[in-house]
Structures are given as structure tokens and as C-alpha cells.
N, C-alpha and C positions, 0 to 999 in steps of 0.2 A: 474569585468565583469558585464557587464549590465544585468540584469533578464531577459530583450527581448531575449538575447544571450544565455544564460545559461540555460532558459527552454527548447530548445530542446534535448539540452544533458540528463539533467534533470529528463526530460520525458522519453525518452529511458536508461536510467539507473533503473529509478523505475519499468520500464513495466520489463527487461531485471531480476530483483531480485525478482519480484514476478513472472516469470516464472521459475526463477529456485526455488524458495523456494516451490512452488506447485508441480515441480518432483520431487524432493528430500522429498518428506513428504507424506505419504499412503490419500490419503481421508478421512475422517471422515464418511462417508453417516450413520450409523448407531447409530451413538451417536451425533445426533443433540439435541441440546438443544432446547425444548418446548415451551422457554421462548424466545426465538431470531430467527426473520424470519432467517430464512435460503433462501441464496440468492447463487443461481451459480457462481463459481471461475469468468467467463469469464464477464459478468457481472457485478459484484463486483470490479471487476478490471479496467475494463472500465469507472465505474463511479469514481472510485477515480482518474485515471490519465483526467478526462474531469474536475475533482475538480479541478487539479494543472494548469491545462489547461487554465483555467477559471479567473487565476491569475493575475493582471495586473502589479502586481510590488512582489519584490520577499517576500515569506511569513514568516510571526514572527517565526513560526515552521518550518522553513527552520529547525536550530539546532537540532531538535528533530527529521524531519522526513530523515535527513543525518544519523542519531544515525542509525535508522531501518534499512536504507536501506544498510549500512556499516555492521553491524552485527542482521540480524534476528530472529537469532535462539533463540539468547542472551534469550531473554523471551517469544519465542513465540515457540509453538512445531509442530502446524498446519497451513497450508495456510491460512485456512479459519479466525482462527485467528488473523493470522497478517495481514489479509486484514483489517479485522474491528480494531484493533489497526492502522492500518495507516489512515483510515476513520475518524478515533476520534479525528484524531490531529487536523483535521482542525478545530476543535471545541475549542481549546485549546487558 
């Protein structure tokens, strides 16, 4: 399937498990780390699905960010978390 084709499923898959992994997981607001802006769920969110957006052919970290999105929990225990672990990959 062509990456033109399969980003918008894509796209709605990613937004569709980072809204559930955000209800199913309490907020953190009180144990922010010092060290790491702290940036709003809705926000954060938004800018990574405008990363994948932004795409023009499909990306090396395809594999890795299918991994996240299949099973989140696996290593992450907060939203906020696995926002910024899916932000990373594009780095990868």
C-alpha cells in the first residue's frame, strides 16, 4: 500500500491510542520532572501527529513506532511519557 494511502489510517490509529492510553492512565501533574518541559497532552499530541503528517514517503521508524502503537503499555506507564517516547522516534 502506497504511504499516500496508508497515512490516513495511520494518522487515525495513532491519534485514536494516544487517546485511549491518556484515559486509561491517571495524570501525572504533580510529579513533573524539573528537568523536561512539561508540555499539555493535547498539544503534544497534536505536534507529533503534524510530525507523521509532514511525511512525504513512509518513515524508517515505521517498525518502531507500529511497536508503540500495538502495545503502549509495554514500557511506558504514563501518557505523558509515551507521548515523548513517540516524539523520539522520529529522531531515530
Amino acid at each position: 500500500i502506497p504511504w499516500s494511502q496508508f497515512k490516513t489510517y495511520f494518522l487515525f490509529k495513532m491519534d485514536k491510542v494516544m487517546e485511549d492510553f491518556h484515559a486509561s492512565t491517571p495524570e501525572e501533574r504533580d510529579s513533573h520532572n524539573p528537568n523536561v518541559e512539561y508540555i499539555p497532552f493535547e498539544e503534544m499530541k497534536k505536534r507529533i501527529l503534524k510530525i507523521v503528517d509532514g511525511y512525504n514517503g513512509i518513515p524508517f521508524t515505521i517498525q518502531r513506532l507500529c511497536e508503540l502503537l500495538t502495545d503502549p503499555k509495554r514500557n511506558y506507564t504514563g501518557a505523558d511519557k509515551f507521548l515523548r517516547g513517540l516524539e523520539k522516534v522520529r529522531y531515530r
